[in-house]
C-alpha positions, 0 to 999 in steps of 0.5 A, a space after each residue: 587757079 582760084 582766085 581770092 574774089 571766089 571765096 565767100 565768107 560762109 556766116 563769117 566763120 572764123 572772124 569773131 567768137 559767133 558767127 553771123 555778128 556784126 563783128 565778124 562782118 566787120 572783121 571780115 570786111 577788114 580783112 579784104 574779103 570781097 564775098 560775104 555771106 549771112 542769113 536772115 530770119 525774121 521775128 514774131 514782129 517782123 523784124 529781121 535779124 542776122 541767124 541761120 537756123 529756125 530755133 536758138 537757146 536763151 539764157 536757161 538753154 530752152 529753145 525758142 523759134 525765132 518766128 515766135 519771139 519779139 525783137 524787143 525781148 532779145 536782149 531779156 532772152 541771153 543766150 544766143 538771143 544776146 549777140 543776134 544783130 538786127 538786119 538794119 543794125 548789119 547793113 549800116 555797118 557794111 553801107 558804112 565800112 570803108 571796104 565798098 567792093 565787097 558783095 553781100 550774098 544775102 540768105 533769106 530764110 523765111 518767105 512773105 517778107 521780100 518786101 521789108 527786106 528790100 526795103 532795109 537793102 535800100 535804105 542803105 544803098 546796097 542793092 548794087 552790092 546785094 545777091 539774094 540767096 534762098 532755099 526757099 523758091 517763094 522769096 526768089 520769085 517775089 524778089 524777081 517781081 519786086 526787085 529785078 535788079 538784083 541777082 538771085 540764087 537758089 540752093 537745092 539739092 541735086 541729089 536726094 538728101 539722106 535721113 539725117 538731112 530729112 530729120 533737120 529740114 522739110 523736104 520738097 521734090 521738084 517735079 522734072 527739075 520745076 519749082 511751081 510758082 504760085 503767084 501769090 505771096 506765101 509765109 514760110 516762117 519759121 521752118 528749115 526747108 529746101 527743095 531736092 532738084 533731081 537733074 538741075 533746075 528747069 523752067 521759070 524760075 531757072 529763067 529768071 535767077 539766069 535774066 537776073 545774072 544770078 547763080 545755084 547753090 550746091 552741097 559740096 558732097 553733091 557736085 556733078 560736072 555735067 550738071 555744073 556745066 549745064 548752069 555755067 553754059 546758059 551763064 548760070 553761075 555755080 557755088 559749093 558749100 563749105 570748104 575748110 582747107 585748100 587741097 579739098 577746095 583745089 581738088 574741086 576747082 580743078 574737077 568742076 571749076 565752080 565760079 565761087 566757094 564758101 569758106 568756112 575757116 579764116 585761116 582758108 582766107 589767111 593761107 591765100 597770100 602765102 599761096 601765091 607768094 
């Protein structure tokens, strides 16, 4: 049976107009939810803000990168640039909601700046309530050396994703399940990637997210039981995204028994209670 400390809110979806806001983090923080999930890209300056993809629309619908504009120019931008939060802006309200059990899965989308991130975690006290998660194997190898305290998670994908997801994103493929770690620090800015992991993660950097009491993260059209139970086995916890109703997410516990879920409806959160009437 699942439990309401499985579920991750997925960007905060469902709890305020957008998603990844600072009112949708404290809506959900008042809401009870002990899991919340964001992402983090990081401007031309190096500031980090709180939004998933590489590109966003300003006020007259042109796409801009993100990795192209200034911090201080968002507000001139509108559009989407308009509500995006500062990272430093959204752990200050989480340091300082009064739900202080919530964990914050933190989603680092743009490798070589680890340190900044780190940094900002905390200067707000939160690395004992922080999980780095990324698709991108370079910022969880430099996390694993700057801050070893903190869990890390990959996503991949464990099957080869079709043309529609190579259209979206850079495709790497692991060589026998190992991602090469290079030793030295690497910018991946500005790009939507991620790594086709055929058969399960291997070598070091396998070893270093199960040292950290960390986690992978799985497309929930791409689960394997064999291999959940390869990651759960060596005390690798598993993840799945996204969810929306409970029949599909009770279908997948009892198929899988993944240790947590991503939730992309409020509602899902809401129809708990009366679950377990």
């Amino acid at each position: 049976m699942v439990r309401f400390d499985q579920l991750i809110s997925h960007r905060f979806r469902g709890f305020s107009e957008h998603e990844n806001t600072i009112e949708g983090l404290v809506a959900a923080l008042d809401y009870g939810v002990q899991l919340l999930e964001f992402d983090i890209r990081v401007t031309r300056c190096g500031t980090p803000l709180i939004y998933h993809d590489e590109c966003a629309l300003d006020k007259s619908r042109k796409k801009r990168y993100l990795s192209e504009v200034f911090a201080k120019d968002l507000k001139e931008l509108g559009g989407t640039f308009h509500h995006m939060p500062t990272a430093d802006a959204l752990f200050d309200a989480a340091a300082n909601h009064p739900n202080k059990t919530a964990k914050l899965l933190v989603d680092i989308k743009d490798a070589g700046f680890e340190t900044e991130i780190d940094a900002l975690i905390r200067s707000h006290q939160l690395q004992d309530r922080v999980t780095c998660v990324s698709w991108v194997p370079q910022v969880l190898y430099s996390m694993a050396e700057i801050a070893p305290d903190i869990p890390l998670c990959l996503s991949h994908w464990p099957e080869s994703p079709d043309h529609l997801l190579r259209a979206l994103h850079h495709v790497y493929d692991a060589k026998d399940g190992r991602i090469p770690h290079t030793h030295r620090q690497q910018f991946v800015h500005g790009e939507r990637s991620g790594w086709y992991v055929k058969g399960g993660l291997k070598g070091e950097l396998r070893m270093l997210i199960r040292q950290s009491g960390g986690s992978v993260c799985l497309p929930v059209n791409m689960l394997n039981a064999d291999l959940i139970k390869d990651y759960q086995k060596e005390g690798i916890e598993v993840s799945a995204f996204s969810f929306i109703d409970w029949p599909t997410l009770d279908r997948c516990e009892e198929a899988y028994g993944l240790d947590l879920y991503f939730i992309d409806r409020r509602e899902v959160f809401e129809q708990f209670k009366g679950r377990r009437g």
